[in-house]
C-alpha positions as CSV (number, residue, x, y, z in Angstrom):
1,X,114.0,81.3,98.1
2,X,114.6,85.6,97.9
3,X,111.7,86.0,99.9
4,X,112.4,83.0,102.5
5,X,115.7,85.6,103.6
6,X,113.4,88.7,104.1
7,X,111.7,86.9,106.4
8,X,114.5,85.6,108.6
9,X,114.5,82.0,106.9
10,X,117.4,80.7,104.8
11,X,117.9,80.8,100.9
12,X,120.2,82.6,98.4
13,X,118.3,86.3,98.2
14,X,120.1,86.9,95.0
15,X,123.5,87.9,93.2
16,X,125.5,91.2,94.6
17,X,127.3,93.5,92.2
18,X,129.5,92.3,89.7
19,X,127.8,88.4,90.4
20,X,129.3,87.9,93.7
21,X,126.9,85.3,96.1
22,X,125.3,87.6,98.7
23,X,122.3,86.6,101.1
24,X,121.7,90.0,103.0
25,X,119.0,92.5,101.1
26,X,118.7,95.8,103.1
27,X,116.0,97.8,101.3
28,X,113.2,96.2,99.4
29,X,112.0,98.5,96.7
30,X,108.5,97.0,95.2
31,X,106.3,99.4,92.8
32,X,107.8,102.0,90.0
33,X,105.3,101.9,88.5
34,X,102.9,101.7,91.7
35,X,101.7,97.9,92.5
36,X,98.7,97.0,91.1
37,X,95.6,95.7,93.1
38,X,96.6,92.4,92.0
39,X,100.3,92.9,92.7
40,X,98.9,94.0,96.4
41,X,97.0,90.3,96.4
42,X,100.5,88.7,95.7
43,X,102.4,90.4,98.4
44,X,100.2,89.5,100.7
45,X,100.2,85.7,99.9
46,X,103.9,86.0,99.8
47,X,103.7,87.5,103.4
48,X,101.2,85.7,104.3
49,X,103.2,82.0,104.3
50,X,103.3,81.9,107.7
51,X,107.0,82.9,108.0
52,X,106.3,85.8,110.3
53,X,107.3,89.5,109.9
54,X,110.0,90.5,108.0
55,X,113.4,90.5,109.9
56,X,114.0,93.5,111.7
57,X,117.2,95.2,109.8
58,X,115.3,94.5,106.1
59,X,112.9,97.7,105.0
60,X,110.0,97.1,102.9
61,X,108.3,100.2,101.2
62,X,105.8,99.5,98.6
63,X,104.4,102.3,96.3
64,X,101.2,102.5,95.0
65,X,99.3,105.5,93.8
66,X,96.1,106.2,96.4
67,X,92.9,104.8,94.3
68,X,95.0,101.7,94.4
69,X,96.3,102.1,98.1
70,X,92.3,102.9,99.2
71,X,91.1,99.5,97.2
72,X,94.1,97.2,99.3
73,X,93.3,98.7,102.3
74,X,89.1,97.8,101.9
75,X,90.4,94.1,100.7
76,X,92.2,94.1,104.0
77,X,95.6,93.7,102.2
78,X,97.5,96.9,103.9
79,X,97.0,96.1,107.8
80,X,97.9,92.6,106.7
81,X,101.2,93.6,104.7
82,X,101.6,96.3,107.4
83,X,101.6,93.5,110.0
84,X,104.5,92.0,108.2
85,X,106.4,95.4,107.9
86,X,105.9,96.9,104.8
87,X,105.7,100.5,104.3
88,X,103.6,102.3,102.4
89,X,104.2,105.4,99.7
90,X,101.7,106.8,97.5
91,X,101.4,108.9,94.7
92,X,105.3,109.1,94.0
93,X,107.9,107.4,92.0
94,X,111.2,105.4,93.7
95,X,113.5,107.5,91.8
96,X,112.3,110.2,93.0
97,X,112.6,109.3,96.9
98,X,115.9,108.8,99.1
99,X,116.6,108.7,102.7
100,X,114.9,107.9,105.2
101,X,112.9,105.9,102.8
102,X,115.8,104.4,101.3
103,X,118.3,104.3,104.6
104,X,121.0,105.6,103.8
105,X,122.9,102.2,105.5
106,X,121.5,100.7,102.7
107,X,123.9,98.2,100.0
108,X,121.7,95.9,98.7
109,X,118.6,96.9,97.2
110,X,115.8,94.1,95.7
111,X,113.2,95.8,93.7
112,X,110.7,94.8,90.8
113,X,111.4,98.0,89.4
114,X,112.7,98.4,86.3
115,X,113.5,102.7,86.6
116,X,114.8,102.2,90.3
């Protein structure tokens, strides 16, 4: 249902500070560490549902280091996740990037990452 809102469909995208019910995400933080190959494969099928791009106002940056980044891109798994808007950084950690990667706009956050 989180990723049905990135996409411009309906569904709870999660809890807010302090527990409060909140549907808007504005930055979506995925890799620290960097996505795996596999982790790639996922996103893809998870962009891949035939929900379209992501909605316009939601950023998607992805981190990956570039052995990784080189082996999505010859599966064909970055122009597709690039198709559906997500951004790509290599060879750095999240908590070591801010603005414009993370707009500075930006209240909600979603990531997978357990450092961010």
């Amino acid at each position: 249902a989180a990723w049905c809102q990135l996409d411009g469909g309906s569904g709870d995208a999660g809890r807010g500070a302090g527990g409060s019910a909140s549907t808007r995400v504005d930055c979506v933080a995925l890799g620290n560490p960097h996505l795996s190959l596999e982790e790639c494969a996922t996103l893809v099928a998870l962009c891949s549902d035939g929900g379209g791009p992501k909605h316009p106002d939601v950023v998607v940056m992805a981190t990956l280091g570039r052995e990784i980044y080189s082996q999505a891109e010859a599966a064909g798994y970055v122009e597709l996740l690039q198709s559906f808007g997500v951004e790509f950084v290599t060879d750095t950690c999240w908590c070591m990037l801010t603005e414009p990667v993370v707009p500075p706009t930006s209240k909600t956050l979603l990531t997978n990452s357990g450092k961010y």
